[in-house]
VOTORDREN-97850 format. One record per residue (C-alpha): residue in three letters; y, z, x. Coordinates in Angstrom, 2 decimals, m for minus. Each point is the difference from the previous one (the first is absolute). Layout:
% VOTORDREN-97850
REC | code | py | pz | px
REC | ALA | Y | Z | X
...
This chain:
% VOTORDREN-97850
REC | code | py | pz | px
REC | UNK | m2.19 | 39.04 | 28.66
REC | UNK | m0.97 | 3.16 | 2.01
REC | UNK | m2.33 | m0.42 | 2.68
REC | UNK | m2.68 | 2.92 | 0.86
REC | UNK | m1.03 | 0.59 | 3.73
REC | UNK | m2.84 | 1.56 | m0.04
REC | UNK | m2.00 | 1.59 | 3.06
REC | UNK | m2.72 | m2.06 | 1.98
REC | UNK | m2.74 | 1.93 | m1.96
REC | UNK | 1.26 | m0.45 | m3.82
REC | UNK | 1.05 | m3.71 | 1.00
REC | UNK | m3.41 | m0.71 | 1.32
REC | UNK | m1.18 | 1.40 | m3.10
REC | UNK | 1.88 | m1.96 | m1.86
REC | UNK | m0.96 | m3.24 | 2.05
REC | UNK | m3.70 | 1.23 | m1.35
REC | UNK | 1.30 | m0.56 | m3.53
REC | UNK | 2.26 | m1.92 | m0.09
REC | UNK | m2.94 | m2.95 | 0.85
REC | UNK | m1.86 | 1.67 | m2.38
REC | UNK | 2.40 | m0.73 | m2.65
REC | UNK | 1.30 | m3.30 | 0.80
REC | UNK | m3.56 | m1.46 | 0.03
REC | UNK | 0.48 | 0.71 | m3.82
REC | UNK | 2.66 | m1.61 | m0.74
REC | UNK | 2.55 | 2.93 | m0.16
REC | UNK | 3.63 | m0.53 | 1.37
REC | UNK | 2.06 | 2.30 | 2.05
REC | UNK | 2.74 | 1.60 | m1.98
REC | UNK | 3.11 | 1.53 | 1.29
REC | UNK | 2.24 | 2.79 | m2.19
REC | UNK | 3.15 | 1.41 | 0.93
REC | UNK | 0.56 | 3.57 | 1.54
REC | UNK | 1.47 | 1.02 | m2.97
REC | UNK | 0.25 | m0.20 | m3.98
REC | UNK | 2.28 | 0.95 | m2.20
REC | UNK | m0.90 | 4.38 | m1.09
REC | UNK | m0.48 | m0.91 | m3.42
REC | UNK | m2.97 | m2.46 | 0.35
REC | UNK | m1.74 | 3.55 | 1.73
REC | UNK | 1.36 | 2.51 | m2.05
REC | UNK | m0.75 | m1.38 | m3.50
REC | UNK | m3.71 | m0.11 | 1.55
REC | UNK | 0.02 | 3.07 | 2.75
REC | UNK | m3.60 | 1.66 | m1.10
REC | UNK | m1.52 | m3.55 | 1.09
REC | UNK | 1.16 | 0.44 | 3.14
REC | UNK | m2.17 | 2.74 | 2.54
REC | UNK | 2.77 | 2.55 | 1.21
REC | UNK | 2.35 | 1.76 | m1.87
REC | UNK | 3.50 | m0.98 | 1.53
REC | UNK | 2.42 | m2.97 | 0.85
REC | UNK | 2.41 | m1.20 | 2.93
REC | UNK | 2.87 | m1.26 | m1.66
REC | UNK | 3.20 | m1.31 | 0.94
REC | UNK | 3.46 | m1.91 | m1.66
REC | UNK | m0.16 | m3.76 | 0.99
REC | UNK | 3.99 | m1.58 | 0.08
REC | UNK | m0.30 | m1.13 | m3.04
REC | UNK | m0.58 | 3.83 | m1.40
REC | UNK | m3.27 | m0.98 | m0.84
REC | UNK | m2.70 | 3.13 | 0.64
REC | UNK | m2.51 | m1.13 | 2.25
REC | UNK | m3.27 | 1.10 | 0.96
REC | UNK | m2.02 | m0.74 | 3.58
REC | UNK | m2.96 | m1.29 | m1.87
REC | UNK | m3.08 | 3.30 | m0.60
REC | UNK | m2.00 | m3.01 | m1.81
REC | UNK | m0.77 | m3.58 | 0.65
REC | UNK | m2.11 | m0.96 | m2.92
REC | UNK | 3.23 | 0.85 | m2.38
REC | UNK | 1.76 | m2.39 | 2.36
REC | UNK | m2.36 | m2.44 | m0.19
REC | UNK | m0.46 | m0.24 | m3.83
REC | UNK | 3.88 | m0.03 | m0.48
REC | UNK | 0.50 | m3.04 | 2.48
REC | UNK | m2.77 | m1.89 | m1.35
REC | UNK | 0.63 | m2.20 | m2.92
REC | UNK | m1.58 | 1.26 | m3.71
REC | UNK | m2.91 | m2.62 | m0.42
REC | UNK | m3.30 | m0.66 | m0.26
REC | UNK | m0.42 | m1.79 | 3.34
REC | UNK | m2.30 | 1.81 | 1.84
REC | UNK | 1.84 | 1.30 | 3.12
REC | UNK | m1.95 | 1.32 | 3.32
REC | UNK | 2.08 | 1.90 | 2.25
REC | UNK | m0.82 | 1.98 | 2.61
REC | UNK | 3.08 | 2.32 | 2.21
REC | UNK | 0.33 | 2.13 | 3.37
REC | UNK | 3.11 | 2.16 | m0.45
REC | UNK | 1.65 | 3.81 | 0.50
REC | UNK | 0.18 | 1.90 | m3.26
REC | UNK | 2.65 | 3.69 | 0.55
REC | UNK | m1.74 | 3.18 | m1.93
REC | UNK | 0.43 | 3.26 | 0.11
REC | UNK | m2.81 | 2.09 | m1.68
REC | UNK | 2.23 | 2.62 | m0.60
REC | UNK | 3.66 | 1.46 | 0.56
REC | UNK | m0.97 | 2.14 | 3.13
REC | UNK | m2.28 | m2.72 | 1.87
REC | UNK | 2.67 | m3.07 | 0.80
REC | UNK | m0.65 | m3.79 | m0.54
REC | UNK | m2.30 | m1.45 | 1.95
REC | UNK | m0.41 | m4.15 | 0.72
REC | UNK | m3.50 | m0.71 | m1.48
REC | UNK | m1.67 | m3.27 | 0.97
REC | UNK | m1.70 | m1.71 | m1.93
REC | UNK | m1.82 | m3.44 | m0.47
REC | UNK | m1.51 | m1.18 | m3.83
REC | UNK | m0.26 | m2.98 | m2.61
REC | UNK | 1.14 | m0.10 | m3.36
REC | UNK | m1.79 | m3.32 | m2.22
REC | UNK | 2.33 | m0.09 | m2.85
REC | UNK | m0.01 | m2.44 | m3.24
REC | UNK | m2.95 | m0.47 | m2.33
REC | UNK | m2.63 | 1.83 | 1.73
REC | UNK | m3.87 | m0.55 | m0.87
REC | UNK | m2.68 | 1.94 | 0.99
REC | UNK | m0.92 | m2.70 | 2.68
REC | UNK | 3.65 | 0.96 | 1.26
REC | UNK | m0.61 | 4.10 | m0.01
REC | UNK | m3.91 | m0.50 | 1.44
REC | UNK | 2.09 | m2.01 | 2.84
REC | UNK | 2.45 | 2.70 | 0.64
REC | UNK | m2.51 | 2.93 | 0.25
REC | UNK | m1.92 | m1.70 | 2.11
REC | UNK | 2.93 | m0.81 | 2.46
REC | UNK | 0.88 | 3.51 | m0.13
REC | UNK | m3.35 | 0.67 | 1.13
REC | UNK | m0.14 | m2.84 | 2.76
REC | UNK | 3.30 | 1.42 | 1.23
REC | UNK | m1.18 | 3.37 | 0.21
REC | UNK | m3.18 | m1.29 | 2.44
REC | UNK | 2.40 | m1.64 | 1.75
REC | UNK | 1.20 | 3.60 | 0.72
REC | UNK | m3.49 | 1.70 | 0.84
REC | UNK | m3.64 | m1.32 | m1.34
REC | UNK | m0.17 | 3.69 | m1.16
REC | UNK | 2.21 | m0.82 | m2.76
REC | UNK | m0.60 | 1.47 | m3.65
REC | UNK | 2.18 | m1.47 | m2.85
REC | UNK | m0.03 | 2.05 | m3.18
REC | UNK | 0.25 | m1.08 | m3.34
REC | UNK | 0.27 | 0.49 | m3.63
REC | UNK | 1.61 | m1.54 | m3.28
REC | UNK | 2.67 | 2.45 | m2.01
REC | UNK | m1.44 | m1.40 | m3.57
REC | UNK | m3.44 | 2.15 | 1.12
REC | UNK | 0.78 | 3.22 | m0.55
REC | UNK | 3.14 | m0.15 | m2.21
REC | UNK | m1.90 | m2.44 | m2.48
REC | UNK | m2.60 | 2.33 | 0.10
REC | UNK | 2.35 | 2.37 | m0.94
REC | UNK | 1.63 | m1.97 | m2.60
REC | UNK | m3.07 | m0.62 | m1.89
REC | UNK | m1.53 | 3.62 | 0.19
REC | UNK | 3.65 | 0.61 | m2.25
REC | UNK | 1.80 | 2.15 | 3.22
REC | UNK | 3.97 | m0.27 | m0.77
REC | UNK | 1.89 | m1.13 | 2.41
REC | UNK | 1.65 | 3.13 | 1.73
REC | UNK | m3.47 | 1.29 | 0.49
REC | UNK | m1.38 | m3.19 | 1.16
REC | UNK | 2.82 | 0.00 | 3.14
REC | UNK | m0.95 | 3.70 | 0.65
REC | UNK | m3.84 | m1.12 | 0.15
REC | UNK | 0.99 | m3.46 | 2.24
REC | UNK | 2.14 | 2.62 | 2.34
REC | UNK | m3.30 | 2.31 | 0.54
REC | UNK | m2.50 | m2.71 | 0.24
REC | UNK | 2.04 | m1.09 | 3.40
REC | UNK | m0.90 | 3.87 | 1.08
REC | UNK | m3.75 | m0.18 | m1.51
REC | UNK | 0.92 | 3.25 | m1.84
REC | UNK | m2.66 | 0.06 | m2.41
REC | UNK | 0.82 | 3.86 | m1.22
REC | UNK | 2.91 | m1.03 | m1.59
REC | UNK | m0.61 | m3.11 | m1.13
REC | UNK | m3.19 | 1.27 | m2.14
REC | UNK | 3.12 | 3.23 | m1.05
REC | UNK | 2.07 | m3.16 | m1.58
REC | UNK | m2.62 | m1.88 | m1.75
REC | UNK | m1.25 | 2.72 | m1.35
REC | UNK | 3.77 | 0.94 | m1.69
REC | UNK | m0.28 | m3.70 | m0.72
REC | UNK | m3.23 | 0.57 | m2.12
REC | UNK | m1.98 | m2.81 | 1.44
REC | UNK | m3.64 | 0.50 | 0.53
REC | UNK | m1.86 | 1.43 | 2.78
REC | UNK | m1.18 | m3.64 | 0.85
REC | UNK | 2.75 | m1.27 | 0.17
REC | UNK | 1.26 | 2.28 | 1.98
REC | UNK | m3.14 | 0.06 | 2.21
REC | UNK | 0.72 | m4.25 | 0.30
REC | UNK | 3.73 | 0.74 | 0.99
REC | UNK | m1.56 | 2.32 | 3.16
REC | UNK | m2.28 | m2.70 | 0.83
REC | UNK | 2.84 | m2.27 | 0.17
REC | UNK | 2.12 | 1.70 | 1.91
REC | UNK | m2.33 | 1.16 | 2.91
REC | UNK | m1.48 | m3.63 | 0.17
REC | UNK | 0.30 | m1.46 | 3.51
REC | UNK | m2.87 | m2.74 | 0.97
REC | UNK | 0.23 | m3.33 | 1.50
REC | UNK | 1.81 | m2.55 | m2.44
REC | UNK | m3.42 | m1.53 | m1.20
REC | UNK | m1.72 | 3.05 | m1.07
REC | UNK | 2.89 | 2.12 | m1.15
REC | UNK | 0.58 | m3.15 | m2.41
REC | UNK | m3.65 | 0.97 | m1.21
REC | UNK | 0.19 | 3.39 | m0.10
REC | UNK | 2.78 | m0.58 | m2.63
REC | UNK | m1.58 | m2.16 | m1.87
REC | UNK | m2.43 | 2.65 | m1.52
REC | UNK | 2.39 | 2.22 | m0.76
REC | UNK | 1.37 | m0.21 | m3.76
REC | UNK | 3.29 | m0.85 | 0.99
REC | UNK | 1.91 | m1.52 | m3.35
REC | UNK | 1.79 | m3.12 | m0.83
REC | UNK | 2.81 | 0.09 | 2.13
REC | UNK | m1.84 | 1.34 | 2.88
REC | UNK | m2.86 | m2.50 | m0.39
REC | UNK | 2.62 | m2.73 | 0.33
REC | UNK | 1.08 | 1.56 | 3.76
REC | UNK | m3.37 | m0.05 | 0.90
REC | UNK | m0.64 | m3.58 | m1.08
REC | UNK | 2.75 | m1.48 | 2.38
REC | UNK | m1.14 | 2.55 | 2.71
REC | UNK | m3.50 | m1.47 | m0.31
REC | UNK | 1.75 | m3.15 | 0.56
REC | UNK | 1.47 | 1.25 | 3.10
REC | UNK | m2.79 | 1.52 | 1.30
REC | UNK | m2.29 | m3.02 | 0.11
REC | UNK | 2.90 | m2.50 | 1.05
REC | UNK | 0.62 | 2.37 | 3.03
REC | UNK | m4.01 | 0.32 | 0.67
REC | UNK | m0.43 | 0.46 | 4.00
REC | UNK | 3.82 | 0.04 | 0.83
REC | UNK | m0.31 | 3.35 | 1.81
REC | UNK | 0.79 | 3.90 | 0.03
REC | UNK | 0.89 | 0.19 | m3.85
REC | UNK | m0.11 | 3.12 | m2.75
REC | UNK | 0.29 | 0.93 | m3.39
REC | UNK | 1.71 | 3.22 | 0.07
REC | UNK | 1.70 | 0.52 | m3.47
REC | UNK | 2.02 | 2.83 | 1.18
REC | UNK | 2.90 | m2.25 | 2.00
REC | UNK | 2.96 | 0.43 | m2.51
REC | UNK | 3.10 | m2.16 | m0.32
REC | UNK | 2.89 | 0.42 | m2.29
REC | UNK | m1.04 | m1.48 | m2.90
REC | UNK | 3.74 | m1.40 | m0.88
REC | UNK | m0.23 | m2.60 | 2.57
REC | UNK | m3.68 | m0.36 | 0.84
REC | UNK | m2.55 | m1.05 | m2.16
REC | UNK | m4.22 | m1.30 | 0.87
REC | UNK | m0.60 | 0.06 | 3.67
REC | UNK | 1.60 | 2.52 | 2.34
REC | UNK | m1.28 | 0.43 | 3.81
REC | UNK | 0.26 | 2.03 | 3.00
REC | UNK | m1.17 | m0.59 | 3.60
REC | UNK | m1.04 | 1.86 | 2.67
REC | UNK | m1.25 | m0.12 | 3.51
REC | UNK | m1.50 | 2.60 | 2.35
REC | UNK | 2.50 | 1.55 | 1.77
REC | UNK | 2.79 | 0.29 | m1.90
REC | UNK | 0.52 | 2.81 | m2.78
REC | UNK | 1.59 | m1.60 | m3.01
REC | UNK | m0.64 | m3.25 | m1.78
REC | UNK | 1.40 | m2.86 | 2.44
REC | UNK | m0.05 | m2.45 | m3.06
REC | UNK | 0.88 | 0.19 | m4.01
REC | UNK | 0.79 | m2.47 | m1.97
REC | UNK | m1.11 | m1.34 | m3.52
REC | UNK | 0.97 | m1.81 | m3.48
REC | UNK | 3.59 | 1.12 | m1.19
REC | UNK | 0.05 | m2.08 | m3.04
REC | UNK | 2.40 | 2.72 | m1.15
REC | UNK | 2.45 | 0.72 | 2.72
REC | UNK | 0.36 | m4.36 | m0.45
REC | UNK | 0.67 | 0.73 | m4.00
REC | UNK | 2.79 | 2.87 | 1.01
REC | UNK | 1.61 | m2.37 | 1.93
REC | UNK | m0.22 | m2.17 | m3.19
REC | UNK | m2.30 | m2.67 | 1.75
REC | UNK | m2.67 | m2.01 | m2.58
REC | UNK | m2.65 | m0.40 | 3.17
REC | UNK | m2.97 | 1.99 | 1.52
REC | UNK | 0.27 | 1.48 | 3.68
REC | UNK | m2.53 | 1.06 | 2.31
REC | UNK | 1.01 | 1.35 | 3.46
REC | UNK | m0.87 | 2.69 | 3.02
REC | UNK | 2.00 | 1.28 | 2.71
REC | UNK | m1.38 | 0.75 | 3.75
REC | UNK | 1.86 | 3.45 | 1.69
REC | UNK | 0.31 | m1.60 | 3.21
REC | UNK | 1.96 | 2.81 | 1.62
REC | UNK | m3.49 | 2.78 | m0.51
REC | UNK | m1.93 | m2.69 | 2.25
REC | UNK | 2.14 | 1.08 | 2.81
REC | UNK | m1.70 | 3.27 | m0.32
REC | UNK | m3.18 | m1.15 | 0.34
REC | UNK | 0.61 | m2.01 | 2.70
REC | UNK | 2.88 | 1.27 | 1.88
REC | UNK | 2.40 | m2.81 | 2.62
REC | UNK | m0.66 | 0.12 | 3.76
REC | UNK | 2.54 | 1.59 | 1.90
REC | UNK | 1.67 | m2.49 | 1.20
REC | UNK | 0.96 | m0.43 | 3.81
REC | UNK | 3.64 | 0.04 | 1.18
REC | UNK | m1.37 | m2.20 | 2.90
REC | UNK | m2.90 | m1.40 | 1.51
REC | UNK | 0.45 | 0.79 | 3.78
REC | UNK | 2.07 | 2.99 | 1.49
REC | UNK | 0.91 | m0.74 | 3.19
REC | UNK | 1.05 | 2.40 | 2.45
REC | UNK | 2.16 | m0.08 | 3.24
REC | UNK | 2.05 | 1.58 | 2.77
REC | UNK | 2.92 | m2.39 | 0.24
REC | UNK | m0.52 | m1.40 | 3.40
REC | UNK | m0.62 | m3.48 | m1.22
REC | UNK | 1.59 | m1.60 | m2.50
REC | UNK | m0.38 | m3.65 | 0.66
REC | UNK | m4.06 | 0.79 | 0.01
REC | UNK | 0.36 | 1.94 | m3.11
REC | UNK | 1.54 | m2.38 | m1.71
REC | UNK | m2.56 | m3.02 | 0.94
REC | UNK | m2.55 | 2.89 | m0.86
REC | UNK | 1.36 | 0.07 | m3.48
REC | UNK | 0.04 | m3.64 | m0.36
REC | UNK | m3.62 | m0.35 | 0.75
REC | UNK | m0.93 | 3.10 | m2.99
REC | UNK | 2.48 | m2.07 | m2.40
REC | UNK | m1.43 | m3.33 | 0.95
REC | UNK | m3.19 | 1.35 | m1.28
REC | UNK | 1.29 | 0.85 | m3.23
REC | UNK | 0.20 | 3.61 | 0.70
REC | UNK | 3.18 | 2.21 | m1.03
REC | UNK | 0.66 | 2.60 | 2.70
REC | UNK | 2.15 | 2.58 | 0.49
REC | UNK | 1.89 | 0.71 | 3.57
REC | UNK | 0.50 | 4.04 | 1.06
REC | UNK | m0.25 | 2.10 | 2.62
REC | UNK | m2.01 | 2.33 | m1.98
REC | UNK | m1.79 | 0.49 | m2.98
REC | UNK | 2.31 | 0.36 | m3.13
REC | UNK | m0.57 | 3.00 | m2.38
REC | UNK | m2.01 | m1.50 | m3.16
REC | UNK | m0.56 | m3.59 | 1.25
REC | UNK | m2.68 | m1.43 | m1.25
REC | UNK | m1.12 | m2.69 | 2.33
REC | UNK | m3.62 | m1.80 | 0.48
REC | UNK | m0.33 | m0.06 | 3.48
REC | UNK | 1.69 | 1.99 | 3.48
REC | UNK | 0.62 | m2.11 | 3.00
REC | UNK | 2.37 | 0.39 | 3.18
REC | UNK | 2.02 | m1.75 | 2.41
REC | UNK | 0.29 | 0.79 | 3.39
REC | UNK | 0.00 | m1.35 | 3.55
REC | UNK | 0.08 | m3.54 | m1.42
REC | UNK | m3.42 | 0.31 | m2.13
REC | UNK | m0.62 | 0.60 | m3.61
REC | UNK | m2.20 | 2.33 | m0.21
């Protein structure tokens, strides 16, 4: 198995959650660098980034340095009901396009695999939200369940090409042309006025629950809102957490919840995650799965590694003793210190304190 060093910031981090996890009962798990292409390319729009580092293995196998660790995950795990909580800290290799070059992305997440009840999907959101206060206390964790909007759509009779149109400009909030499509569609004005509601809703979890319920939402959508409601009271008090029903996930592999996290600081979302009941039937697994991942690598940003020192002391000299130099030096090391020996100061050395030696005293 391929071990990760990570820097002293994204490894305390990880420390951070790491304890958070464990006191749940999730297990460490370990994937290799790398997967065999096809287990990425039969899936590659699940996967953020557009390219792939390949290579030939010896057997003439074509091998990829892993882009995606819940794929790997789901494919080493055995197909059963067994509920399985996992949680990770490894390097995934993107590229998010041809010109740009693979970068090493850290990152740090949970997957709870098997037969997953809504005890088991309250429990994950709110350890995605206890991980991201871990991060800052001025956390926000957003929100929202898939079956909202497109059940909504479903029932108001939108076919499905138009309904993935509509689901791609609710994630922009562009209510011109969604009101241009339903009206082609020839739904009504109110429904179409409910749809716009929808998609600019963002409240805390509690009241945006309410806020839906009043709308005349349909069957389908209804249902949503019911295990939402759920949700919403099981979570009561966690923390920092919204409705917003304009987060969009691919609806082949995610279906309900789907999340994205965010602290001050940093520009994009430093957590997503959420149920990919789907991606698990693709992959021809009979279970639920419920998961997020943690971009370790953007916290760096936000909080960027002390320069480090090259030594503590510098000590300079003019060479006329060096049997008291030496017993000098033994006296800095003795007191744990690392120190460097010149005559003068060396170009770019980054030292922590400037002493001298001369006429038998340190000085």
């Amino acid at each position: 198995m391929a071990s990760t060093q990570f820097s002293s910031i994204t490894g305390g981090v990880f420390s951070k959650l790491e304890n958070l996890w464990t006191g749940r009962g999730y297990t460490r798990y370990r994937v290799n660098r790398f997967e065999e292409y096809d287990l990425y390319a039969k899936n590659r729009t699940f996967i953020t980034g557009s390219s792939i580092l390949t290579f030939t293995d010896t057997d003439g196998r074509l091998m990829a340095l892993k882009p995606d660790i819940t794929l790997s995950v789901i494919k080493n795990t055995p197909n059963s009901d067994a509920l399985r909580k996992l949680y990770y800290c490894e390097s995934v290799y993107r590229a998010a396009d041809i010109s740009s070059g693979f970068s090493e992305i850290q990152q740090a997440g949970l997957e709870c695999i098997g037969g997953l009840g809504l005890f088991d999907v309250c429990e994950v959101i709110s350890l995605a939200a206890r991980s991201l206060a871990a991060l800052s206390q001025r956390y926000i964790l957003d929100i929202s369940h898939l079956g909202l909007l497109s059940g909504f759509l479903e029932d108001a009779g939108v076919d499905v090409s138009r309904r993935l149109e509509l689901l791609r400009l609710a994630e922009g909030k562009n209510s011109h042309e969604a009101a241009a499509i339903l009206g082609r569609a020839g739904v009504s004005p109110a429904v179409s006025a409910t749809f716009d509601a929808m998609i600019h809703l963002r409240a805390p979890l509690e009241d945006g629950v309410a806020r839906l319920s009043v709308l005349p939402l349909g069957e389908h959508a209804a249902a949503a809102l019911s295990e939402l409601a759920r949700i919403a009271r099981a979570l009561r008090g966690t923390g920092s957490i919204y409705l917003d029903l304009s987060l969009r996930s691919d609806e082949r592999y995610y279906e309900g919840v789907v999340m994205r996290g965010y602290i001050p600081g940093v520009p994009s979302a430093v957590l997503s995650g959420g149920r990919y009941d789907g991606l698990m039937r693709r992959l021809h697994r009979d279970a639920g799965a419920m998961g997020f991942a943690i971009y370790l690598n953007l916290l760096e940003r936000l909080m960027p590694e002390p320069e480090a020192l090259d030594a503590d002391v510098l000590l300079l000299h003019d060479g006329a003793d060096p049997e008291g130099l030496t017993r000098a030096v033994a006296g800095l090391e003795k007191d744990g210190l690392r120190v460097r020996v010149d005559r003068a100061v060396p170009e770019g050395f980054r030292y922590g304190k400037l002493m001298n030696y001369s006429g038998g005293e340190l000085k």
